[in-house]
C-alpha distance (Angstrom), angle and dihedral (degrees) to the residues before:
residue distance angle dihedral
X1 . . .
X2 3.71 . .
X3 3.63 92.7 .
X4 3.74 97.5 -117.4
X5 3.56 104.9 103.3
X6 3.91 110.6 36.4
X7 3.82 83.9 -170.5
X8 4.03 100.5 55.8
X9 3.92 127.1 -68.5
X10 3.89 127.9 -73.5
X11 3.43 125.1 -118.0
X12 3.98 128.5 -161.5
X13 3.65 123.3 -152.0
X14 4.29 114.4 -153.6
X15 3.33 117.8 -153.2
X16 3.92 93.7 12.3
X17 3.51 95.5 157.9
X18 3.96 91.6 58.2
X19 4.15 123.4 87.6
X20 3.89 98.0 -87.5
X21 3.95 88.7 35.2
X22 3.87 98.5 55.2
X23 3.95 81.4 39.0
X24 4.29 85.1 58.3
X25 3.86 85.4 52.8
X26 3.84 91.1 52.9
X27 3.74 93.3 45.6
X28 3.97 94.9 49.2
X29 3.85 90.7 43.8
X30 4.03 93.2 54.1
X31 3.99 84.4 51.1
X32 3.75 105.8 110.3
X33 4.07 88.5 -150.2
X34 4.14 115.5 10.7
X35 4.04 109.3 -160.7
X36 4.10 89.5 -132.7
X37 3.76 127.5 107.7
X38 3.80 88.2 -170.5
X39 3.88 135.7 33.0
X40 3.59 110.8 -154.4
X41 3.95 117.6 -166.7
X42 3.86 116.1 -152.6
X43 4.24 126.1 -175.3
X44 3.65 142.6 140.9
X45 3.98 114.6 -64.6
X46 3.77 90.7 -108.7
X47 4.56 80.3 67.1
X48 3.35 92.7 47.8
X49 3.64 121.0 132.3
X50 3.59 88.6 13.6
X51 4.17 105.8 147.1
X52 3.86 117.0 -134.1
X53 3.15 127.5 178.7
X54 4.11 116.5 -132.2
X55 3.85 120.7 174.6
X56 3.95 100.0 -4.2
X57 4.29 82.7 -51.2
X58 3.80 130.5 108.9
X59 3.50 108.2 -129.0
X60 3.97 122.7 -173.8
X61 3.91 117.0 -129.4
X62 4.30 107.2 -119.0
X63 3.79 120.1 -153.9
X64 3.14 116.9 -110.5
X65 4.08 111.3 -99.2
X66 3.77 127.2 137.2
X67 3.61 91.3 -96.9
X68 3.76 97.7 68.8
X69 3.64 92.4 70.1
X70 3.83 91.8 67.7
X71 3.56 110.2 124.6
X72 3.96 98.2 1.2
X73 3.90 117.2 131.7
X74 4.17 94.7 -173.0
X75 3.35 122.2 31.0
X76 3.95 118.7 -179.9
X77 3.81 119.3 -159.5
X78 3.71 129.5 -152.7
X79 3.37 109.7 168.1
X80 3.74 139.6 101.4
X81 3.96 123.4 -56.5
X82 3.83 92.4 -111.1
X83 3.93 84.3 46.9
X84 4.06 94.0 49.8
X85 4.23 96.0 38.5
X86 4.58 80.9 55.6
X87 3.18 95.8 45.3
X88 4.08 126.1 25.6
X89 3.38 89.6 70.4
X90 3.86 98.8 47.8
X91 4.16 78.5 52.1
X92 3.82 92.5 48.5
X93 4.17 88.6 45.8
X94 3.43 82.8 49.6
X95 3.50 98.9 55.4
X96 3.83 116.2 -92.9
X97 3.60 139.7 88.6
X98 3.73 121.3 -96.6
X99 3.43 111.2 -133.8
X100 3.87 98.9 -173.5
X101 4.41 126.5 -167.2
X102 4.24 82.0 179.2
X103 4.15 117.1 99.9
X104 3.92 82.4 -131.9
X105 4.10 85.7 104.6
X106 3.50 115.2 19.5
X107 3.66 108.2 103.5
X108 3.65 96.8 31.9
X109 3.43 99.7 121.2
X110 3.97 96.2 -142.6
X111 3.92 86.8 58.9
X112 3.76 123.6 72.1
X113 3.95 121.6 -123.3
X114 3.98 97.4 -150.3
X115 3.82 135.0 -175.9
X116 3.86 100.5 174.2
X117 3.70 89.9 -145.4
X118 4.07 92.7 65.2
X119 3.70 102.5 12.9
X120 3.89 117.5 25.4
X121 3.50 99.1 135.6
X122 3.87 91.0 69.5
X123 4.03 86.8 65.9
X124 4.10 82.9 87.0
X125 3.75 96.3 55.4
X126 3.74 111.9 78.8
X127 3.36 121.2 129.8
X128 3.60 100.2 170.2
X129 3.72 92.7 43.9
X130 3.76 94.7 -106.4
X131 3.70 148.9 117.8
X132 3.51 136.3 -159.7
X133 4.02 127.5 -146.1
X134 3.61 114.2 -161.9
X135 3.36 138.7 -109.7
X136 4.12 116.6 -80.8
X137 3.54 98.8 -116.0
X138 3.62 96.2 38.8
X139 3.59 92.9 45.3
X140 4.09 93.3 57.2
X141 3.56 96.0 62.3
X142 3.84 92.5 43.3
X143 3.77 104.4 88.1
X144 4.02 95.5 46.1
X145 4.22 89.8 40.8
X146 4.46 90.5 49.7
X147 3.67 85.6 52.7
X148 3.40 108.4 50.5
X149 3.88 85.6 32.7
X150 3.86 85.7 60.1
X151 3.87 86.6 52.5
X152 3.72 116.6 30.9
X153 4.35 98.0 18.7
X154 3.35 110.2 -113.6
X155 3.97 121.0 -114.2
X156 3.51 114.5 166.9
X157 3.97 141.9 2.4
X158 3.68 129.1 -156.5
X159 4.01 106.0 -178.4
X160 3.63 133.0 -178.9
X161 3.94 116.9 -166.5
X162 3.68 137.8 -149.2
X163 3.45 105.0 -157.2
X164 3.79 124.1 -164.9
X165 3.76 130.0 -127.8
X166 4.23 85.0 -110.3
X167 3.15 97.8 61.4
X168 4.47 83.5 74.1
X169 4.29 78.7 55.9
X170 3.57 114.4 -123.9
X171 3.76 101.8 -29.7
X172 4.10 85.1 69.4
X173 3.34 96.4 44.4
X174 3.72 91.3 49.9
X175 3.94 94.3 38.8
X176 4.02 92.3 54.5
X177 4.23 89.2 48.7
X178 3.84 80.9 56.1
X179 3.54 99.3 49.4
X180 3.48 93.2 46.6
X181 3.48 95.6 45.8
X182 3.48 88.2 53.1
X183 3.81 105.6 51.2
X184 3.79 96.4 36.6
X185 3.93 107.3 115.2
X186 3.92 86.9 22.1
X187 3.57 117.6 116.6
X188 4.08 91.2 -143.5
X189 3.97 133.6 126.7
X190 4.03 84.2 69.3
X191 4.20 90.1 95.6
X192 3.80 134.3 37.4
X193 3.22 113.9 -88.7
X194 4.13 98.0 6.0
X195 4.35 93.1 120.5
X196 3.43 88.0 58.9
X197 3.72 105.7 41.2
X198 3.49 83.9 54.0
X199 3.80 98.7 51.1
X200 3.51 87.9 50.3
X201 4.02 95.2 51.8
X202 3.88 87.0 50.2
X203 3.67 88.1 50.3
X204 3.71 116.7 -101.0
X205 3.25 116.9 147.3
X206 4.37 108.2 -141.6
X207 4.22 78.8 -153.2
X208 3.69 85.0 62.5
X209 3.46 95.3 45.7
X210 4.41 120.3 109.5
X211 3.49 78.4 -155.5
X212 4.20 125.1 65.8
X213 3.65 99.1 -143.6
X214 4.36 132.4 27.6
X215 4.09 99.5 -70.4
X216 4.07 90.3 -164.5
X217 3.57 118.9 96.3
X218 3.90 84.0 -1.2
X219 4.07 151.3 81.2
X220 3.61 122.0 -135.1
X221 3.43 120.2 -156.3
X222 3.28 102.2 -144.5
X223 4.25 136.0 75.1
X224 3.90 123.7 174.6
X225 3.44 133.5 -7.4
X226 4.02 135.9 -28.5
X227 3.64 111.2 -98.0
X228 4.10 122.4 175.1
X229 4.07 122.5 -52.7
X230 3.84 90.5 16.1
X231 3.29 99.2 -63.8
X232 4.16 123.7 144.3
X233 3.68 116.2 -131.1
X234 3.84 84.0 -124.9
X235 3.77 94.4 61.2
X236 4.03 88.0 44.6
X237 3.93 88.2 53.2
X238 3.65 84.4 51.9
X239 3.81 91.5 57.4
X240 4.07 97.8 32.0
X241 3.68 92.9 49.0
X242 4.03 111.9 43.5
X243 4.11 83.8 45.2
X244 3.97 78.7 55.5
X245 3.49 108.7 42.1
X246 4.10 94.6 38.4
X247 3.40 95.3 49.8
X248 3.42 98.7 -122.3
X249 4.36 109.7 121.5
X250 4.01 83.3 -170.3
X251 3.59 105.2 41.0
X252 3.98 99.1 136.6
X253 3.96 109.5 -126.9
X254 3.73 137.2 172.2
X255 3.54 124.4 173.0
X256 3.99 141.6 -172.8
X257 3.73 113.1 -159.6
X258 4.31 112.1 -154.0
X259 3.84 119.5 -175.4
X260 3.63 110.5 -139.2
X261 3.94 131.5 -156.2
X262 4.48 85.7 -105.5
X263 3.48 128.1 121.1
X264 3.52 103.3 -149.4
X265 3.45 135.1 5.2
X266 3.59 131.3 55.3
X267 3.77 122.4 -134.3
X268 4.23 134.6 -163.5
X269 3.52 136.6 -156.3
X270 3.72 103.0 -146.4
X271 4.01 129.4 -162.0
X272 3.79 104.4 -175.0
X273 4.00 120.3 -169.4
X274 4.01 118.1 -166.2
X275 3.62 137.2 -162.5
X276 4.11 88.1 -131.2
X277 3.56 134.7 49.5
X278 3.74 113.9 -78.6
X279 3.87 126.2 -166.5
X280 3.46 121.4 -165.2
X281 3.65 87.5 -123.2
X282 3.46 102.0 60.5
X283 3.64 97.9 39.1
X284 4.15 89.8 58.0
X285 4.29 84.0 47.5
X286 4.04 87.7 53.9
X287 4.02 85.9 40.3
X288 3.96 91.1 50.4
X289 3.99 91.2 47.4
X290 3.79 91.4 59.8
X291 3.91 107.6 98.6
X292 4.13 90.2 -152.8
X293 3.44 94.6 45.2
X294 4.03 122.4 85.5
X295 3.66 106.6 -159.5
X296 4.33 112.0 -148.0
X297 3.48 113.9 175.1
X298 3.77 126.4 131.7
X299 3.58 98.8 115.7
X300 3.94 86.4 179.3
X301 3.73 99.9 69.7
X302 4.05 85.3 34.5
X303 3.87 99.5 -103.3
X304 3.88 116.3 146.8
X305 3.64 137.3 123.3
X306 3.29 131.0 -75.6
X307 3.70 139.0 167.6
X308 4.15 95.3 -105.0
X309 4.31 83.0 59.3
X310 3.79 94.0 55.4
X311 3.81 104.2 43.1
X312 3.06 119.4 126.8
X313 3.75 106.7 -5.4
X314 3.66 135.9 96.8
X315 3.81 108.8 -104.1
X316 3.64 142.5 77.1
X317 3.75 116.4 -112.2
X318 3.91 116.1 -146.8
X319 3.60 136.4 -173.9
X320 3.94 149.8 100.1
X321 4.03 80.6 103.7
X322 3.53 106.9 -171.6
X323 4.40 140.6 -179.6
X324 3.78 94.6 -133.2
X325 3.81 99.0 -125.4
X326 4.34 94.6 -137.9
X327 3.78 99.0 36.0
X328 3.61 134.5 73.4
X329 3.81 123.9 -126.0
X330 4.16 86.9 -12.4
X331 3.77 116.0 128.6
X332 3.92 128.8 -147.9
X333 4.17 113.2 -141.3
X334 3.72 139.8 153.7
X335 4.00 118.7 -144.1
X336 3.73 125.3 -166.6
X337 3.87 115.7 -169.6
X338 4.34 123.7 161.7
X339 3.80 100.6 -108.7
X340 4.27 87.5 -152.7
X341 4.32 93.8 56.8
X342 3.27 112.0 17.7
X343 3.94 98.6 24.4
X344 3.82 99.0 43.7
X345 4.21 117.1 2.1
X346 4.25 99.2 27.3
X347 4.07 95.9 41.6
X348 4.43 85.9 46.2
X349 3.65 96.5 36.0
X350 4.39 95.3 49.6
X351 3.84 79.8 40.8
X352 4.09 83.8 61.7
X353 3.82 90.0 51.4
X354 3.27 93.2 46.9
X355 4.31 96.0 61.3
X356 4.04 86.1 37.7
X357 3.73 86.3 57.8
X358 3.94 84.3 55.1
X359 3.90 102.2 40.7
């Protein structure tokens, strides 16, 4: 302990009253013992003097302003990149560690990318005071990918993702609701261009769309922004990140990131290579030995994940395990993991127990 709080350390949440934030709360209220003497809540002014209530307690939402990071050990942001490069570091001069779900952070090489399943160690090195969560999609393949790395030594990843209508925050969620609402009864998606004549005769806007073509009763292949040679900045976090996190600067990656009419959770397609000989066997006895990994895969009596398994709860969900038939020691799988808990509030908030365990 650091000393400052006899009682326990104090953790702040930023942006509490957001998705992930409110999805923080939930996860420290189903906690059957937190390590905190103090839960701070941190938003915008405009959410300021919001109540929430937090462990049976009403606690009043601050704004955020240097001064609210007096006294606070942890301090777990969930707010935009602009938002986290301000203000982690006025938290971390302040005192606390900056536990950060933004990309602001996480490839600065001075600031650990951590997934305390593969990588927990790295919650000790922090120079600047801060800590990066992962990306969503990266982060669901993370736990099944460090284990079998661990085991069989990683070489190379091809991924596919399946990326849920959350993962664009609220606007997506609300923007797929509308879609559907608005071509249920309709007999469309039988002609080109159908979906979206009928979006736009029930009102929705494309320009308004999170999305840049119809999501319902379609898959668009494309998440984030455009970066060089085609590539989305999605696909490059895919690449950027597992090299990171894994510990492996060479790992060879390529991704292809599809939005898919879901609400929440994100799923991958996975074709794993490894420098040792890998049996589909052993891989699904490392799989089952993981305690945040549910492993589904009896494809004979039709049991696999899928996104409606995963929601809303904490682990990753793993199966469709597969020799690929062409390639040696390279292993076929399909992971499910909800991009809100485990991709965004679970992987920041276990990050936050992990530095109180070390204060």
């Amino acid at each position: 302990m650091t000393g400052r709080h006899d009682s326990g350390p104090v953790v702040a949440i930023v942006g509490a009253t957001g998705a992930v934030g409110t999805t923080m709360i939930d996860i420290i209220d189903a906690r059957a013992s937190v390590p905190w003497s103090e839960i701070r809540l941190i938003a915008s002014p405009r959410s300021a003097g919001k109540v929430l209530r937090v462990r049976g307690q009403d606690v009043v939402v601050q704004a955020l302003a240097p001064e609210v990071f007096d006294g606070v050990d942890v301090a777990m942001f969930d707010v935009p990149d602009e938002v986290s490069k301000e203000w982690a570091p006025i938290a971390a001069s302040r005192g606390a560690v900056a536990v950060d779900n933004s990309g602001a952070f996480r490839m600065d090489p001075e600031v650990p990318l951590v997934v305390p399943e593969v990588n927990a160690g790295k919650v000790t090195e922090r120079p600047k005071g801060i800590i990066s969560n992962p990306n969503c999609t990266t982060l669901s393949m993370m736990a099944a990918m460090g284990a079998l790395h661990r085991e069989f030594g990683l070489e190379a990843l091809v991924v596919a993702s399946y990326q849920a209508a959350s993962g664009a925050g609220q606007g997506g969620i609300d923007r797929l609701y509308a879609e559907l609402a608005a071509v249920a009864g309709q007999e469309v998606g039988v002609r080109g261009g159908d979906v979206a004549a009928t979006l736009a005769a029930a009102g929705l806007d494309p320009a308004e769309s999170p999305f840049p073509a119809p999501l319902a009763l379609n898959v668009v292949p494309w998440a984030g922004s455009l970066k060089d040679d085609g590539w989305s900045s999605e696909e490059l976090k895919v690449r950027n990140e597992a090299r990171k996190i894994l510990g492996i600067p060479e790992l060879k990656v390529s991704a292809t990131c599809v939005r898919v009419p879901v609400v929440t959770t994100h799923s991958l397609a996975v074709h794993a290579t490894f420098s040792r000989e890998v049996s589909v066997d052993a891989a699904r006895k490392v799989l089952a030995e993981q305690p945040t990994i549910v492993l589904r895969d009896d494809p004979a009596a039709g049991e696999w994940p899928t996104p409606a398994d995963a929601v809303g709860g904490d682990p990753t969900w793993v199966g469709r395990i597969r020799q690929a038939l062409d390639f040696p020691n390279t292993l076929e799988l399909f992971l499910c993991g909800d991009n809100l808990r485990k991709g965004a509030a679970l992987n920041t908030y276990e990050i936050a127990e992990q530095v109180a365990a070390t204060l």
